[in-house]
MIDOSE-1310 file (N, C-alpha, C; in nm, 2 decimals, decimal comma, always signed):
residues 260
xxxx	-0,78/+0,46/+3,42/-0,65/+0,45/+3,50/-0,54/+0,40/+3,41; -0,42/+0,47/+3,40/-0,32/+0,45/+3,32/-0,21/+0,30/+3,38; -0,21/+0,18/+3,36/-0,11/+0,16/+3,40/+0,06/+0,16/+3,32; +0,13/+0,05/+3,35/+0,26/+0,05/+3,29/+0,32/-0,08/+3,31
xxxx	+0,39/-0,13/+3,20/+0,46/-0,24/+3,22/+0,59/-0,20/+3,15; +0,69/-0,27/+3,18/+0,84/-0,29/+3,09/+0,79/-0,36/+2,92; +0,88/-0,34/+2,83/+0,90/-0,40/+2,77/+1,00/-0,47/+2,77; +1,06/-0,56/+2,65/+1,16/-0,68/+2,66/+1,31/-0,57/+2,68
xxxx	+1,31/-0,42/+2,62/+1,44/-0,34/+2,63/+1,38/-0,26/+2,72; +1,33/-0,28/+2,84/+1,31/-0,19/+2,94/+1,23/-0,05/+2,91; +1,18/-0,02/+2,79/+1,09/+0,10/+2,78/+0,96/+0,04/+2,85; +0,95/+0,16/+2,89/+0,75/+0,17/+2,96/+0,68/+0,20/+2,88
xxxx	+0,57/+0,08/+2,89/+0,45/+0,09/+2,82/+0,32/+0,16/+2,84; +0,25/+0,26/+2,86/+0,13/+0,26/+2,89/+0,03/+0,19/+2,84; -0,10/+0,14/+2,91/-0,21/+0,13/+2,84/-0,33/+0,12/+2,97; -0,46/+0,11/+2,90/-0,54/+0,15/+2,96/-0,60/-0,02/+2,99
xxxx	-0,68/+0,00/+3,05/-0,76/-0,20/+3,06/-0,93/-0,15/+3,17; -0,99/-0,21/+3,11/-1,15/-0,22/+3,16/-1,20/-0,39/+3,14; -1,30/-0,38/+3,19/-1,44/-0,49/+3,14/-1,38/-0,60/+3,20; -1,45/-0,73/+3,17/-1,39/-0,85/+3,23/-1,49/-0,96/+3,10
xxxx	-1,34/-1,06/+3,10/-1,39/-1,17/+3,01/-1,30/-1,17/+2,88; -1,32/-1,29/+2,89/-1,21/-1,36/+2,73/-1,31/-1,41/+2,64; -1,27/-1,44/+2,49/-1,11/-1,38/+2,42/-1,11/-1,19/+2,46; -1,01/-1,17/+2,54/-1,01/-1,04/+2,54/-0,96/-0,97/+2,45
xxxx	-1,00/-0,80/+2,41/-0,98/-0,73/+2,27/-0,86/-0,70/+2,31; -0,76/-0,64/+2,26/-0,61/-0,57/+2,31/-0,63/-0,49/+2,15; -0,65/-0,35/+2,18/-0,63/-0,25/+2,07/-0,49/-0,17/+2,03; -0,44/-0,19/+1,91/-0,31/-0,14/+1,87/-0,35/-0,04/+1,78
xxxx	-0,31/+0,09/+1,82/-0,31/+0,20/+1,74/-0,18/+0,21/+1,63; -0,21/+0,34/+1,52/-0,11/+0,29/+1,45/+0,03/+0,41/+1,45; +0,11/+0,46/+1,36/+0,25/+0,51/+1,38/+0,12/+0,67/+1,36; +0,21/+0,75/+1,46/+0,19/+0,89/+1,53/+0,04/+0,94/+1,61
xxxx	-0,05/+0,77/+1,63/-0,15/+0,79/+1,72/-0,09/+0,74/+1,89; -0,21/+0,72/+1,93/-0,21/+0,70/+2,06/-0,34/+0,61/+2,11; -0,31/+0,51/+2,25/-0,47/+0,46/+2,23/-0,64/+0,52/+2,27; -0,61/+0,66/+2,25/-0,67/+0,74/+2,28/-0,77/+0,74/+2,12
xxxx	-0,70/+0,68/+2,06/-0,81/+0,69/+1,88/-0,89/+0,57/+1,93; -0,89/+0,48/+2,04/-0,97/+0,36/+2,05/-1,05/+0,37/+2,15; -1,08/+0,55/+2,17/-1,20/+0,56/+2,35/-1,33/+0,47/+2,29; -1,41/+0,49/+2,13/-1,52/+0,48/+2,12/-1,52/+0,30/+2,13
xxxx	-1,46/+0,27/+2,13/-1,46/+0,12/+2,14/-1,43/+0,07/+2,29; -1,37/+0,13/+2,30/-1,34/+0,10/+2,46/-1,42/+0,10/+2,54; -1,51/+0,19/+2,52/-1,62/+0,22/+2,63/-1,75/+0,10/+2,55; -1,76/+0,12/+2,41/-1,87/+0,02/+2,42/-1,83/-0,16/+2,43
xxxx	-1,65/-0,19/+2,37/-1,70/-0,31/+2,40/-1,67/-0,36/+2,58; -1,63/-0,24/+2,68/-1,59/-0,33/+2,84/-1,70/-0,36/+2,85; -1,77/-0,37/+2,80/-1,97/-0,39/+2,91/-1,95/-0,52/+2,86; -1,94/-0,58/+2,75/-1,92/-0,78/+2,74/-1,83/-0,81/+2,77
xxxx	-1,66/-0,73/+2,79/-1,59/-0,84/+2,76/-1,46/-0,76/+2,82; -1,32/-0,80/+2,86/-1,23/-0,74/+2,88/-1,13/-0,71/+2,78; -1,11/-0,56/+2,80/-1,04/-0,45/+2,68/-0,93/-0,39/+2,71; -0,83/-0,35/+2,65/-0,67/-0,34/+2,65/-0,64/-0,20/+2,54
xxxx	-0,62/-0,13/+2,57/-0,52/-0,06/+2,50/-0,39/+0,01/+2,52; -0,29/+0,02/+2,45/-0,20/+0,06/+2,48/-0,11/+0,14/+2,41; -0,02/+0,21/+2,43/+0,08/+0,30/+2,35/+0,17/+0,25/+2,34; +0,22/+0,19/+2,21/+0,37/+0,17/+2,13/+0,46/+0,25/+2,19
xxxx	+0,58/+0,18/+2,21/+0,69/+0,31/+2,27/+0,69/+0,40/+2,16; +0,71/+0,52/+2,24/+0,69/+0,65/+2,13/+0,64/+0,69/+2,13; +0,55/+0,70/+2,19/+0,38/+0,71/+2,12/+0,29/+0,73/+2,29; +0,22/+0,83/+2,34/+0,11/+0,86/+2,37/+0,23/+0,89/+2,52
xxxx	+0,15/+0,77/+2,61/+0,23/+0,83/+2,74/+0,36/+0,70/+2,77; +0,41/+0,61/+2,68/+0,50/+0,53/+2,69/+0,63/+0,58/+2,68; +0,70/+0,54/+2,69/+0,89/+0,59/+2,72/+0,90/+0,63/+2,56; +1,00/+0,71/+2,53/+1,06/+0,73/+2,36/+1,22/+0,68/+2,42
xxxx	+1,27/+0,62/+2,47/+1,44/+0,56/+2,53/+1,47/+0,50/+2,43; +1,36/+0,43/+2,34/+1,41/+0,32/+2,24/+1,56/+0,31/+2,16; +1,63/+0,22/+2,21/+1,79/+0,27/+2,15/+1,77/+0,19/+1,95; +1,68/+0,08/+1,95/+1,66/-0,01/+1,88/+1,53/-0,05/+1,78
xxxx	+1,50/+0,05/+1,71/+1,34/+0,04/+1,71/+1,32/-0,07/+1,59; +1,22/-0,15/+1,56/+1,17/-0,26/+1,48/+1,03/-0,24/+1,49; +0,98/-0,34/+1,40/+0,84/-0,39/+1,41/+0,80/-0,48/+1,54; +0,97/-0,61/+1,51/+0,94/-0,66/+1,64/+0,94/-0,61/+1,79
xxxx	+1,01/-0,49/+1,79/+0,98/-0,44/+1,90/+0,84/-0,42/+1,93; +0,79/-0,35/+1,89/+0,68/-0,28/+1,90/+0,57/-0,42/+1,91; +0,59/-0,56/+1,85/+0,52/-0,69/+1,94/+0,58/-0,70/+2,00; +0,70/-0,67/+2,07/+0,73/-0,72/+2,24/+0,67/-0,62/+2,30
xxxx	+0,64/-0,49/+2,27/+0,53/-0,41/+2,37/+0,40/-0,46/+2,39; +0,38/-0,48/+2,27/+0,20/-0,59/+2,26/+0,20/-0,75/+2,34; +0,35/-0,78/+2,36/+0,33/-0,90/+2,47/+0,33/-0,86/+2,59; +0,47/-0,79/+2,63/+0,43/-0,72/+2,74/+0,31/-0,67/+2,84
xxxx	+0,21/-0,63/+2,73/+0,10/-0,58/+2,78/+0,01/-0,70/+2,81; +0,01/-0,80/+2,70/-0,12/-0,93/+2,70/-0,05/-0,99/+2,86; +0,07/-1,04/+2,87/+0,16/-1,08/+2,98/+0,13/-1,01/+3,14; +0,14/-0,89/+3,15/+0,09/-0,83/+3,25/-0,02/-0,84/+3,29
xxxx	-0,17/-0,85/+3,20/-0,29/-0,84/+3,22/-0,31/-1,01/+3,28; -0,23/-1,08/+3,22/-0,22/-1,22/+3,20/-0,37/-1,29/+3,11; -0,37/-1,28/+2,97/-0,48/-1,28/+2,90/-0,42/-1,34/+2,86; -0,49/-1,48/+2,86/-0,45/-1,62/+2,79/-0,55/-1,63/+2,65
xxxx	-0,60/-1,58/+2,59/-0,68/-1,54/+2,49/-0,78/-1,40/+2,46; -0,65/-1,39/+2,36/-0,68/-1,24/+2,31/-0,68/-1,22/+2,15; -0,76/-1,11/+2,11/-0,73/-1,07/+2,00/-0,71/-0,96/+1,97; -0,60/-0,96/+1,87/-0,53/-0,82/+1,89/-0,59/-0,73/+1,73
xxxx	-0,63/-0,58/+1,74/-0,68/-0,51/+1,70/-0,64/-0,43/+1,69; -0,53/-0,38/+1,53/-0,42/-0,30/+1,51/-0,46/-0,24/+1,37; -0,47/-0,07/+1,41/-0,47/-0,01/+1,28/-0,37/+0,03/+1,20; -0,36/+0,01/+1,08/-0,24/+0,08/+1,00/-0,11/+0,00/+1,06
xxxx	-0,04/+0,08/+1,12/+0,14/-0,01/+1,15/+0,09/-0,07/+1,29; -0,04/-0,08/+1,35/-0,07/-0,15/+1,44/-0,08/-0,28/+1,43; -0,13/-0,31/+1,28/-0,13/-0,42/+1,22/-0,04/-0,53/+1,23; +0,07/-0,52/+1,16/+0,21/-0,58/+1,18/+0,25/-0,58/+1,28
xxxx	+0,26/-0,53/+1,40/+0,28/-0,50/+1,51/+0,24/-0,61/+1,59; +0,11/-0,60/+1,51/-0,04/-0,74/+1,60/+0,06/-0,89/+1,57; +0,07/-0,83/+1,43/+0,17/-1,00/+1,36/+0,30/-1,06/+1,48; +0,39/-0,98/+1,49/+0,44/-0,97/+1,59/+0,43/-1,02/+1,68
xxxx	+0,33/-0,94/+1,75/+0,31/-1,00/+1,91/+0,23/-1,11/+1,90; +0,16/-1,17/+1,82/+0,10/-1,27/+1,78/+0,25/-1,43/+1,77; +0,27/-1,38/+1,68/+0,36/-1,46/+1,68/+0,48/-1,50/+1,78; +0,49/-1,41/+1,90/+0,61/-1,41/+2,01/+0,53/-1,51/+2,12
xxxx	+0,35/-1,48/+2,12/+0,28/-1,55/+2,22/+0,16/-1,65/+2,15; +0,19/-1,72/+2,03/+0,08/-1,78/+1,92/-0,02/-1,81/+2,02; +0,01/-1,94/+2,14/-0,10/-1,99/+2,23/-0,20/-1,85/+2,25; -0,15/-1,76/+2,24/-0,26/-1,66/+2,35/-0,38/-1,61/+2,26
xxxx	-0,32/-1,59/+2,07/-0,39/-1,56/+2,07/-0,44/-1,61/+1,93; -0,61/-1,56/+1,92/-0,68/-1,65/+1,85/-0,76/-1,55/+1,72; -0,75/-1,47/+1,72/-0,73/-1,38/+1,57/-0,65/-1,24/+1,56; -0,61/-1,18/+1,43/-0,59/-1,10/+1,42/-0,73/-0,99/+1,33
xxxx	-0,75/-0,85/+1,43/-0,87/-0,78/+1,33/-0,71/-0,66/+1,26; -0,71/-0,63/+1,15/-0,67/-0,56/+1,12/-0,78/-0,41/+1,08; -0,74/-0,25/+1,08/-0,79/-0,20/+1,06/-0,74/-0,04/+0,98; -0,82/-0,09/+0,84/-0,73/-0,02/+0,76/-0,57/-0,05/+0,72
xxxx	-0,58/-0,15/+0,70/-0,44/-0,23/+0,70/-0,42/-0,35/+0,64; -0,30/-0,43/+0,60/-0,31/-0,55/+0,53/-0,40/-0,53/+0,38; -0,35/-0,40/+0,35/-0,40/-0,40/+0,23/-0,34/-0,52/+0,08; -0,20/-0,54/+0,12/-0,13/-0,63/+0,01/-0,02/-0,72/+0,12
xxxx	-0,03/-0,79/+0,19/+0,05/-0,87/+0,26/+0,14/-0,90/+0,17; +0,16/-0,91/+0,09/+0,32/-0,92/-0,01/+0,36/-0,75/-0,07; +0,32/-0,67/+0,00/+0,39/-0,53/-0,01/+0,55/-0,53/+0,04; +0,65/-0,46/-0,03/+0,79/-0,40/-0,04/+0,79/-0,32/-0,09
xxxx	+0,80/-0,21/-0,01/+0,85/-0,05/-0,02/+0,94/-0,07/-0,11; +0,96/+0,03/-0,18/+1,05/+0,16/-0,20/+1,23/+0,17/-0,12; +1,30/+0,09/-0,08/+1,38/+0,14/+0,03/+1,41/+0,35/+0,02; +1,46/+0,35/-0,14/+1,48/+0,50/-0,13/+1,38/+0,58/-0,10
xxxx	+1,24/+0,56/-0,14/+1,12/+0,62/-0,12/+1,13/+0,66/+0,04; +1,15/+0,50/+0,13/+1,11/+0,49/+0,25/+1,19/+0,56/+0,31; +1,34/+0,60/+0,26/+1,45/+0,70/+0,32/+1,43/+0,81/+0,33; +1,38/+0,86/+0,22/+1,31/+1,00/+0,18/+1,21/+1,04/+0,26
xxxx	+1,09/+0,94/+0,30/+1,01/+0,96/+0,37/+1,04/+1,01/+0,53; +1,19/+0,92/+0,58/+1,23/+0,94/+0,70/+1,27/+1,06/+0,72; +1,37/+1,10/+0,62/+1,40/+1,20/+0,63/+1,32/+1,33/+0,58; +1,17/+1,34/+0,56/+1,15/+1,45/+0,54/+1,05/+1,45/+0,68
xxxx	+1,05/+1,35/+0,79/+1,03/+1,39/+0,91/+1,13/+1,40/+0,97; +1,30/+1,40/+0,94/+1,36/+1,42/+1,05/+1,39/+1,58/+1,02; +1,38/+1,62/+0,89/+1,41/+1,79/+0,84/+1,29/+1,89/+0,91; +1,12/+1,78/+0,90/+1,03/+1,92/+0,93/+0,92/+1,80/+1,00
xxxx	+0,96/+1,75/+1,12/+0,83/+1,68/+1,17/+0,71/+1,75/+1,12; +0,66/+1,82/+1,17/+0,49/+1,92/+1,20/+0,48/+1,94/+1,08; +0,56/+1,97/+0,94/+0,51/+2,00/+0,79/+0,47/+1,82/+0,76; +0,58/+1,72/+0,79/+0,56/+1,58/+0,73/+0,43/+1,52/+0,81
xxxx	+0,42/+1,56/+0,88/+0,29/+1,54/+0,99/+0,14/+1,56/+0,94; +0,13/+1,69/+0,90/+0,03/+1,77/+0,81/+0,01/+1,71/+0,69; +0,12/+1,71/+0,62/+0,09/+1,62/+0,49/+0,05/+1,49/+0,47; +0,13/+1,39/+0,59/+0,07/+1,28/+0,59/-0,08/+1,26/+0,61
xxxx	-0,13/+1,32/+0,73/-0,29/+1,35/+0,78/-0,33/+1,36/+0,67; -0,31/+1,44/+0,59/-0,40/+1,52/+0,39/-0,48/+1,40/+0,33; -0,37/+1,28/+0,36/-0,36/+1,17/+0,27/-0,47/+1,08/+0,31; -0,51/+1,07/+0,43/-0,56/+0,94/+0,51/-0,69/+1,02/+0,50
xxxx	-0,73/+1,08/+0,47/-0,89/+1,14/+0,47/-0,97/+1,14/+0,31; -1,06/+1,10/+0,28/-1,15/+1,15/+0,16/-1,14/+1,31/+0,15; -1,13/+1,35/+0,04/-1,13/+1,55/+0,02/-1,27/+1,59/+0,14; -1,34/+1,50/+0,15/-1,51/+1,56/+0,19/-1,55/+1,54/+0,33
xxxx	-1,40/+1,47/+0,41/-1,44/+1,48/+0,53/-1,42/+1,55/+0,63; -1,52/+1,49/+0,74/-1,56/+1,62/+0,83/-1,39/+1,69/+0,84; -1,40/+1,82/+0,85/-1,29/+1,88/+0,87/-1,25/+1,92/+1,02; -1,35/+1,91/+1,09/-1,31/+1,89/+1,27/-1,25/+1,77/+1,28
xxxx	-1,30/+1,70/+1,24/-1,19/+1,53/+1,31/-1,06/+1,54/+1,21; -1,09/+1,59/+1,11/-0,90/+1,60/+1,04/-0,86/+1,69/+1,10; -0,89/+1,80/+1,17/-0,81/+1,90/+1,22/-0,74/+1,78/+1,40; -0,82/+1,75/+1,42/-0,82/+1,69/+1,55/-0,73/+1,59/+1,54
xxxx	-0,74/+1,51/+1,45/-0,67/+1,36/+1,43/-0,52/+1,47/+1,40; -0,47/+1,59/+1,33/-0,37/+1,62/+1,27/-0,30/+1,69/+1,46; -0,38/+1,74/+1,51/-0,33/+1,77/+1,65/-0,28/+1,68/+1,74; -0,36/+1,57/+1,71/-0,32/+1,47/+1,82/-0,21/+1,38/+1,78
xxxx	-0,18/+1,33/+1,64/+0,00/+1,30/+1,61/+0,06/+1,44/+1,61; +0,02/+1,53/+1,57/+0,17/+1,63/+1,65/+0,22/+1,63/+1,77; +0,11/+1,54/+1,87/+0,14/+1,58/+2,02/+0,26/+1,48/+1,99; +0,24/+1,36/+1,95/+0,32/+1,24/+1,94/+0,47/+1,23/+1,86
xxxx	+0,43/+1,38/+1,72/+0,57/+1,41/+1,67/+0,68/+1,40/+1,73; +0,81/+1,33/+1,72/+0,94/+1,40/+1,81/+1,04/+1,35/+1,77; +1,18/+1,38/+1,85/+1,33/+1,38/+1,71/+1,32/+1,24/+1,70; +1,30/+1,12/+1,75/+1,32/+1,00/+1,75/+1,27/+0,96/+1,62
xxxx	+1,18/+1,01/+1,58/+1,06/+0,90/+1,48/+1,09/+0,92/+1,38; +1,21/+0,99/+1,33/+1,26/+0,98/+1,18/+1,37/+0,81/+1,22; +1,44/+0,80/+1,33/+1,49/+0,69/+1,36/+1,43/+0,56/+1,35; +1,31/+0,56/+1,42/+1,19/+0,42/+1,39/+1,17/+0,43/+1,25
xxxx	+1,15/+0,53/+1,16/+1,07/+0,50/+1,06/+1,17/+0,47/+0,98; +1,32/+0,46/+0,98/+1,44/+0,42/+0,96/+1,42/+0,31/+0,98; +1,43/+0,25/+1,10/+1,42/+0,10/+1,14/+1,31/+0,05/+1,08; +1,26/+0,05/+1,01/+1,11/-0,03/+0,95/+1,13/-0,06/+0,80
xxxx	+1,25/+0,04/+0,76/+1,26/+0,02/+0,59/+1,29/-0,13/+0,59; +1,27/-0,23/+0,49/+1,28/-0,34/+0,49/+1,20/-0,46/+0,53; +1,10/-0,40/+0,60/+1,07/-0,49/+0,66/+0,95/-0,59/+0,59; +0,95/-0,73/+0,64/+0,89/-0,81/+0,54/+0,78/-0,86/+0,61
xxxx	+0,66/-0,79/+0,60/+0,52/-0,86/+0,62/+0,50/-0,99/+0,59; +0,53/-1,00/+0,42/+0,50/-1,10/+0,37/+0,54/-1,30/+0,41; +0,66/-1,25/+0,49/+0,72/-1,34/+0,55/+0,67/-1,39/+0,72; +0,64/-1,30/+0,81/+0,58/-1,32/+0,92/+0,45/-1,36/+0,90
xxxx	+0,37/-1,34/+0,77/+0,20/-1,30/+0,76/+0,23/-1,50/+0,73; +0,34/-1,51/+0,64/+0,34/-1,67/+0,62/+0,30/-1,76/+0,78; +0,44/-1,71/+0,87/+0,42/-1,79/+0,96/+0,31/-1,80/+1,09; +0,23/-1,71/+1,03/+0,14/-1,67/+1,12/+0,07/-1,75/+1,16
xxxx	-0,01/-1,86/+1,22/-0,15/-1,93/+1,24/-0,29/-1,89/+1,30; -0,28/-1,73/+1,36/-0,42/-1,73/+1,37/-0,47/-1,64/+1,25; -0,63/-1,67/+1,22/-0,67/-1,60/+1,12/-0,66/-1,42/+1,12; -0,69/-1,39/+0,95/-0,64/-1,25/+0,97/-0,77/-1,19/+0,92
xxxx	-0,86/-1,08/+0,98/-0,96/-1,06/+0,92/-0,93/-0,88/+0,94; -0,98/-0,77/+0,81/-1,01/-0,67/+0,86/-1,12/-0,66/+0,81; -1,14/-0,46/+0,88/-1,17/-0,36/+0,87/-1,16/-0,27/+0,79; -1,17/-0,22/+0,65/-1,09/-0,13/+0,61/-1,16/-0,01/+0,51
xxxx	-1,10/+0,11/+0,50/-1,19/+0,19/+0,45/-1,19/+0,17/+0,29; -1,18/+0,26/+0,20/-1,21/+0,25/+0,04/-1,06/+0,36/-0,02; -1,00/+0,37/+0,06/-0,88/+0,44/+0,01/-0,81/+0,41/-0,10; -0,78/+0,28/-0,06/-0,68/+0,20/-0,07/-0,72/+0,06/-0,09
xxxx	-0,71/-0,02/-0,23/-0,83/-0,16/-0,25/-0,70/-0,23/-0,17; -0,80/-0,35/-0,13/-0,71/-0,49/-0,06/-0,70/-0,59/-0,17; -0,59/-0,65/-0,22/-0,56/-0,78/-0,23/-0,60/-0,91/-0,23; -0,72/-0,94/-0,20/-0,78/-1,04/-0,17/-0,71/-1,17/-0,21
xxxx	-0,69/-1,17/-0,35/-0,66/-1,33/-0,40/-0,52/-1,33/-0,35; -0,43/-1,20/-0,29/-0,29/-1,23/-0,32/-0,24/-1,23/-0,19; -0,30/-1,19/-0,11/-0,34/-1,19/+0,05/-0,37/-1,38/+0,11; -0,48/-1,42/+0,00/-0,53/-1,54/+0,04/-0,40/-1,60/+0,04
xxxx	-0,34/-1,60/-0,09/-0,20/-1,69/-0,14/-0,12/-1,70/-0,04; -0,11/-1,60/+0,04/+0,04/-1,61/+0,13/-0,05/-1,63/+0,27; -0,22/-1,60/+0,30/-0,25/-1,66/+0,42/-0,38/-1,67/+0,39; -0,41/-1,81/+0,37/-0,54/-1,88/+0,36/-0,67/-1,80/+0,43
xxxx	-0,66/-1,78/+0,60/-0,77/-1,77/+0,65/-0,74/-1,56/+0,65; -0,79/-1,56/+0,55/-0,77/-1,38/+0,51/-0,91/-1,33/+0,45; -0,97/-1,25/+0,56/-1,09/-1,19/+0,46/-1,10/-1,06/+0,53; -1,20/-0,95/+0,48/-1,17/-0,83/+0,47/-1,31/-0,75/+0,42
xxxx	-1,35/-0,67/+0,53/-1,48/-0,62/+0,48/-1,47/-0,47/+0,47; -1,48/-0,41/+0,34/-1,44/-0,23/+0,34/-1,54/-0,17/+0,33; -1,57/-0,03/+0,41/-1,63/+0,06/+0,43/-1,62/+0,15/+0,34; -1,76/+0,16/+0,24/-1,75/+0,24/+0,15/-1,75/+0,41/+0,21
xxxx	-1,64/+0,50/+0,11/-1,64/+0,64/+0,13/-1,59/+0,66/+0,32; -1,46/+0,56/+0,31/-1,42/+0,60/+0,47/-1,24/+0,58/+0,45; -1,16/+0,66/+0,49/-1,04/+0,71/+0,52/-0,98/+0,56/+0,60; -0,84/+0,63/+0,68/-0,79/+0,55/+0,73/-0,81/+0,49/+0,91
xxxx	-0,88/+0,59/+0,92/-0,98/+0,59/+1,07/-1,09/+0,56/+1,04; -1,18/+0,45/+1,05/-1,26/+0,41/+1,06/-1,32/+0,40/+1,15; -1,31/+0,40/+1,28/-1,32/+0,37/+1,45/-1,35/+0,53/+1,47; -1,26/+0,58/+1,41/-1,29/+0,74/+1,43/-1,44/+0,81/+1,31
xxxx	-1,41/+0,77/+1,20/-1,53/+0,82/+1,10/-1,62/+0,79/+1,15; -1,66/+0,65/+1,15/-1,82/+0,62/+1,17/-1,77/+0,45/+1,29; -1,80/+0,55/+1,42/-1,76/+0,46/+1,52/-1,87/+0,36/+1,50; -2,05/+0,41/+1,52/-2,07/+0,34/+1,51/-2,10/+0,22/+1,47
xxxx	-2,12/+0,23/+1,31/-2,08/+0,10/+1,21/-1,95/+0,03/+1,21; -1,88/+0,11/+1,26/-1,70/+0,02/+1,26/-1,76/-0,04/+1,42; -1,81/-0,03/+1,53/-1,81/-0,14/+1,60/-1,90/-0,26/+1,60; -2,03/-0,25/+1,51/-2,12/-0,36/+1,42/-2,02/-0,42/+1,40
xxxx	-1,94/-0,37/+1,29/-1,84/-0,51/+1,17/-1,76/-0,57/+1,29; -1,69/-0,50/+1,39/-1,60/-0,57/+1,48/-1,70/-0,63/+1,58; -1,79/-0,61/+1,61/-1,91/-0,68/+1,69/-1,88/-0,81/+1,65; -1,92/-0,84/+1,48/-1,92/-0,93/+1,37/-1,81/-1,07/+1,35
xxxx	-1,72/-0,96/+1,36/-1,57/-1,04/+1,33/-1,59/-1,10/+1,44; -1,54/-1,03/+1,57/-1,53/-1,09/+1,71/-1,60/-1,20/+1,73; -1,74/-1,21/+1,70/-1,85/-1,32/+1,76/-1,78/-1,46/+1,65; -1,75/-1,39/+1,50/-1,71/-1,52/+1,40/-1,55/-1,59/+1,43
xxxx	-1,49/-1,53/+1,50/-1,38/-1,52/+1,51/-1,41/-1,61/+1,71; -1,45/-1,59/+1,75/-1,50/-1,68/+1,87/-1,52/-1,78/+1,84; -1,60/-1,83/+1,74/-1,71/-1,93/+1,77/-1,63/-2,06/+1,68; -1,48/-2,00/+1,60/-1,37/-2,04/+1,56/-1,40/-2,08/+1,38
């Protein structure tokens, strides 16, 4: 069952909610998904515990009205959501730009919540784009969404994987393609991880495939409680490659990340 809340600029949120029991999971998908990349986890973790996911404005069945788009926006959607459910302890579980997103909403509600799982993400917490790179990038989705769409997908996969779930995963952000998202991805040039990840206090632990190495020492530097377990020979979907084993490690995190 779909519901909906406001955000802080009045766009509608979708997300979905099952299970019962705290620290509850709240799953953040990342830029041109939906929380539809989070069914295999959804269905196995509601049987312990209560589970959240939702669509970023933009994104899946939430409003695209956005006059203002940010990173911080997209955590006032992720408060919005913890706020409605009224989940006084949660942890938020964001792949790729879900990540930051998590930081975000983390930081707008610190009391609520008590870690971050990143997934596929937080590869260098002191990362700064490119600003021209990141212009270019905007604009070669605002010239050819569905070509910049395809290409991005190419990237996030090993050459050797299954080619049904890349065909699948490339269908399901086209659904999400649309004229706005050269605008958001505008609003995001600039933005400083490195700076929020400082002020953050709950710990930051991921998930992540072998794409892309993580940072460890330089990660620790800017946030002490930072650790990070990678999945050999796995892309940017991990949850989607090998559901199984990606919900062991989050099994993992979750119980270590409990027990404080």
């Amino acid at each position: 069952m779909t519901r909906y809340v406001d955000s802080t600029d009045g766009v509608s949120i979708a997300y979905s909610s099952s299970g019962n029991g705290e620290p509850a999971l709240v799953f953040i998908h990342g830029g041109l998904a939906d929380r539809t990349f989070w069914s295999n986890q959804m269905d196995a973790f509601s049987k312990k515990r209560k589970v959240v996911a939702l669509d970023l404005a933009g994104h899946g069945e939430s409003g695209r009205g956005r006059t203002a788009w940010s990173m911080r926006a997209f955590g006032s959607d992720i408060r919005a959501v913890i706020e409605a459910e009224n989940l006084s302890r949660a942890m938020l579980i964001g792949n790729s730009m879900g990540g930051p997103a998590a930081i975000e909403a983390a930081l707008l509600v610190p009391e609520r919540i008590i870690g971050i799982i990143g997934v596929d993400t937080f590869h260098a917490l002191d990362y700064q784009g490119d600003p021209s790179e990141e212009r270019a990038r905007a604009e070669m989705f605002r010239a050819d969404i569905a070509g910049a769409t395809k290409r991005m997908v190419g990237m996030l996969f090993h050459p050797d994987a299954d080619p049904v779930l890349v065909r699948d995963v490339e269908r399901r952000m086209l659904q999400n393609s649309h004229g706005e998202l050269w605008r958001m991805l505008e609003s995001l040039i600039g933005y400083d991880l490195s700076a929020s990840a400082r002020r953050l206090k709950a710990p930051i632990r991921c998930i992540n495939g072998d794409l892309f190495p993580v940072n460890f020492d330089e990660n620790r530097g800017l946030h002490a409680d930072f650790d990070a377990v990678v999945l050999p020979h796995i892309g940017h979907y991990p949850m989607l490659e090998c559901p199984e084993n990606f919900n062991r490690e989050l099994e993992r995190l979750v119980e270590g990340l409990e027990r404080g």
